[in-house]
C-alpha positions in Angstrom: 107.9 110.7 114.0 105.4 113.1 112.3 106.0 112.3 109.0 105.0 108.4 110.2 101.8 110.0 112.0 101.2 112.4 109.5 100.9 109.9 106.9 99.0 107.5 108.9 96.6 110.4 109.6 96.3 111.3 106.0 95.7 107.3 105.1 93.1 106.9 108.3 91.1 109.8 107.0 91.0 109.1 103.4 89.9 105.6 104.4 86.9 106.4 106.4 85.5 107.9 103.6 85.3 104.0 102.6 83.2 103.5 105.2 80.4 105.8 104.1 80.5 104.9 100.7 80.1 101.0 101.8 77.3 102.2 104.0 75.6 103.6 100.9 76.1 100.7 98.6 74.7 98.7 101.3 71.7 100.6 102.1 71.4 101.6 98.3 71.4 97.3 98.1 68.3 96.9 101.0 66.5 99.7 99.1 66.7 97.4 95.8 65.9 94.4 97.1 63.3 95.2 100.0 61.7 97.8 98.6 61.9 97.4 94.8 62.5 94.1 94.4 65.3 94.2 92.5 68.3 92.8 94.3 71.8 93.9 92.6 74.5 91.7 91.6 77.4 93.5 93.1 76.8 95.2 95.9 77.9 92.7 98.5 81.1 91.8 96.5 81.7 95.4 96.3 81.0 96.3 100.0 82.2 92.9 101.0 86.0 94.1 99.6 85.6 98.2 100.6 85.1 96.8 104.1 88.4 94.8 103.4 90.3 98.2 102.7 88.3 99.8 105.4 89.6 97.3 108.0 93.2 96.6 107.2 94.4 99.5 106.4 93.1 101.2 109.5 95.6 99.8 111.6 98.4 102.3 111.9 95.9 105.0 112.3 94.8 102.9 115.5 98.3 102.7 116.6 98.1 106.1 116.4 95.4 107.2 118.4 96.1 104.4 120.9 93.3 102.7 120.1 94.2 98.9 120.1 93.2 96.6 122.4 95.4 96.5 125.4 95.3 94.9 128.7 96.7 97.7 131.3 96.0 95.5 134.2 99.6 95.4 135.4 100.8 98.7 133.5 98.4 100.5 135.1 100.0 100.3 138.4 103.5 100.9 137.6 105.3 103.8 137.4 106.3 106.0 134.4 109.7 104.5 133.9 108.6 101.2 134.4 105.7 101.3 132.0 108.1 102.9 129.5 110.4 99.5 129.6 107.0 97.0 129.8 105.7 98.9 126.5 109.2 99.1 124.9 109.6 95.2 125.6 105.9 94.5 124.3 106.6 96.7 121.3 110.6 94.5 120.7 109.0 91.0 121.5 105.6 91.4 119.9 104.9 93.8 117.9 107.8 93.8 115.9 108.1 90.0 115.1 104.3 90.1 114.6 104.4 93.2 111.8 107.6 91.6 110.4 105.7 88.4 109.6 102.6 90.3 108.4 104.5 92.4 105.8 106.7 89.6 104.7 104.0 87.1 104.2 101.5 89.4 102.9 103.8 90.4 100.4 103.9 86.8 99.3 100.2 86.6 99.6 99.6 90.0 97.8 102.8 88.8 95.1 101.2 85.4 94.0 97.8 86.8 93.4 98.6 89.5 91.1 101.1 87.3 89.0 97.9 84.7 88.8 95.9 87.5 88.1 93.4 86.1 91.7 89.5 87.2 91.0 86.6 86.6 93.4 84.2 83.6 92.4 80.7 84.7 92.6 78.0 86.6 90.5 81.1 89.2 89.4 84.8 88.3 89.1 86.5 91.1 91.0 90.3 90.9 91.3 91.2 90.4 94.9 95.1 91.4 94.2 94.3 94.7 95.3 92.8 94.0 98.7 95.6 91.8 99.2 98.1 94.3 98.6 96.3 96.3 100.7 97.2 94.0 103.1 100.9 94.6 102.2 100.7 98.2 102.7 98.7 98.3 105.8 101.6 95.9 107.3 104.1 98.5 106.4 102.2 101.7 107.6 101.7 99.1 110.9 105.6 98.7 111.4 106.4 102.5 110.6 103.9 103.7 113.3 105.1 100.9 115.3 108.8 102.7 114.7 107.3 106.1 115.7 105.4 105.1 119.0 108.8 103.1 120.3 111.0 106.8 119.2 107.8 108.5 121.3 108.2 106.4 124.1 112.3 106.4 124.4 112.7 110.5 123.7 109.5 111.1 125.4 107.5 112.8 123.6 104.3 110.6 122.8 102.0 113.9 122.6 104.5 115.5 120.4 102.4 115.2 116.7 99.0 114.0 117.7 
């Protein structure tokens, strides 16, 4: 369980710093074209895909910090045990099946695009093969946290790494 967290905390952290440097290419983009009139060529295509990373890969991080969207309406009222066996069924009929079929068909995604060698169309070509193995990782870091939180909730110890 803390190697899975550990290494979903490493990954979160390394990709926020995605975020600032998106936020820069953006502003450094409305600075160009507002204020010296000189647009660039690549800096949406370049944010457009760092925001791709940014958001995919975030996803086991948010797992981890328990920051999904949830609807405790009914958990909310139940006891401990019994909110143990609603989240351990949501996590075996859901989550699972969901994460399986994420990794599985983003491998094929991720697969087809590098052997065609995919780039974006646009004012650059950009391969997209990355992002979409991005995909393919962020799918497995999902399920592996997914694995972690379900070990948290049957040995009971969900505060045990975080």
């Amino acid at each position: 369980m803390r190697l899975i967290d550990g290494l979903n905390e490493i990954v979160g952290k390394l990709v926020s710093v995605v975020a600032i440097l998106f936020a820069a290419i953006i502003i450094f983009d409305v600075v160009m074209r507002y204020a010296l009139s000189e647009p660039t060529r690549w800096a949406f295509d370049v944010s457009k895909q760092m925001f791709g990373f940014y958001f995919v890969l975030l996803g086991g991080y948010a797992l981890r910090h328990n920051a999904h969207v949830r609807v405790d309406i009914l958990t909310e009222t139940l006891g401990d045990r019994a909110h143990k066996v609603v989240e351990l069924l949501g996590y075996v009929i859901f989550f699972f099946p969901f994460t399986w079929v994420f990794l599985t068909r983003s491998w094929e995604f991720a697969s087809r695009s590098w052997a065609q060698g995919e780039v974006t169309y646009g004012a650059i070509q950009m391969p997209v093969y990355p992002l979409k193995m991005a995909m393919c990782v962020a799918a497995g870091l999902l399920l592996l946290q997914g694995i972690s939180e379900v070990l948290k909730l049957l040995f009971g110890n969900q505060e045990a790494s975080r």
